[in-house]
Steps between C-alpha positions, in 0.01 A plus 500: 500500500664165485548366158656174499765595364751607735546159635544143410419201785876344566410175444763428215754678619519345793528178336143369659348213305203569245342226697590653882354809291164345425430337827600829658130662457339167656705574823393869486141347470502315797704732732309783397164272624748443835534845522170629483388242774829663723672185523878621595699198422475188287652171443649445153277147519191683591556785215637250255120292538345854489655558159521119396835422423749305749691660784829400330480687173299768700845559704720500190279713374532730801886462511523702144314770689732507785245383732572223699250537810580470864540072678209413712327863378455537132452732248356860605225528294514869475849529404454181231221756342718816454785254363309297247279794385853760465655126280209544285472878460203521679569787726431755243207533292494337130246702256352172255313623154250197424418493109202323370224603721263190445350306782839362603629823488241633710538282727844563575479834489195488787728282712551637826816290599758683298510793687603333827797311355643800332332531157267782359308481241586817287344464183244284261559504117235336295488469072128600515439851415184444685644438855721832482382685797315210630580494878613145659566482839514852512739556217435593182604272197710683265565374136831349355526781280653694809676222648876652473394807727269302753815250555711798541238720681454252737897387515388128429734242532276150577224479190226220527358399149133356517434522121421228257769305391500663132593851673733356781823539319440834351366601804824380674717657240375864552509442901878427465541776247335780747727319787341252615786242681213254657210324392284280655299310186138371480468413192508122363822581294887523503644900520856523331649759676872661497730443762466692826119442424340297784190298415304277757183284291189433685251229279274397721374217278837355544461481884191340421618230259768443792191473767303240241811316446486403894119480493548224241742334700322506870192418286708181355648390850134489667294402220360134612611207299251341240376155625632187285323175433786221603653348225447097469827379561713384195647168582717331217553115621841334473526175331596218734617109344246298419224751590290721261645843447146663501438414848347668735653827683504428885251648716 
């Protein structure tokens, strides 16, 4: 069985950007769609719209990987697959323990799309006595009581928290303990970890607050202008010799 353990993606060693790194799984995305419609080849303009970034950074990207495609031909999509999915460690299969099996966590752990892109779902750890045995996506939740031997069972290295925020960093503190080196974070909260600890946050209210923040402005940009009543215009005469200096403003 694989555990996760026996291998690390080569990312950092090979001196590839943390951003390269993160735009890495949007080209895997859109080749993989390339692939499963057999397209053979592909134009780094045509996969750079796919994935939305621009052609230019897409081939710098590519250059860390090696990759530079063929003039007049492209990239072989194929190929681009194995290469990008072997960068990321994806060629093997990563066991994930989610803990805090609440509708979030539920969710996840019914997700279908993990399996394809490398990722099992090994086990589900909940605080509720009451959900022990409870089967979720046809696994059944486990308590945190036995979390050291499930993340060792299971040779876990990738944990995914889904608990309240209260519970996040203890949760994350007995993860890393059992050997936990990766966590992907749901909770609305910031996990101190030690170094060699990987954490990536998801708060979905932040990506909303970002989304309203550019509703209020298209909202702003089209929002017609309130009608105004002109204003009488404000004339202030200049004295002239010999003349009255409250005279009349010309017409």
């Amino acid at each position: 069985m694989a555990t996760g353990r026996t291998h690390r993606p080569a990312t950092r060693s090979r001196g590839i950007p943390e951003a390269t790194v993160a735009r890495l799984p949007l080209y895997l995305r859109a080749l993989t769609a390339l692939s499963e419609r057999s397209v053979p080849t592909v134009s780094s303009e045509e996969l750079a719209t796919a994935a939305g970034v621009n052609s230019a950074k897409l081939r710098k990207d590519f250059s860390y990987l090696g990759s530079y495609g063929t003039r007049g031909v492209g990239y072989d999509v194929e190929y681009l697959v194995y290469q990008i999915s072997r960068e990321l460690g994806l060629t093997q299969d990563w066991p994930v323990a989610i803990v805090g099996i609440g509708n979030l966590g539920a969710a996840l752990a019914n997700y279908g799309g993990f399996a394809s892109r490398g990722f099992r779902v090994a086990a589900l750890i909940d605080a509720d006595p009451a959900m022990a045995g409870t089967p979720v996506a046809g696994i059944a939740v486990q308590h945190t009581d036995d979390l050291d031997r499930i993340i060792s069972d299971n040779g876990v290295s990738i944990g995914v928290i889904t608990t309240p925020p209260g519970a996040a960093q203890q949760v994350c503190d007995r993860l890393v303990a059992a050997g936990v080196t990766s966590i992907l974070n749901f909770a609305p909260t910031v996990l101190s970890v030690p170094e060699g600890v990987d954490v990536r946050k998801v708060d979905l209210s932040i990506e909303l607050q970002i989304l309203a923040f550019h509703e209020q402005r298209k909202a702003g940009r089209t929002r017609p202008r309130r009608a105004t009543t002109p204003r009488p215009r404000r004339c202030v005469p200049r004295p002239r010799a010999g003349r009255d200096p409250t005279g009349t403003c010309p017409p």
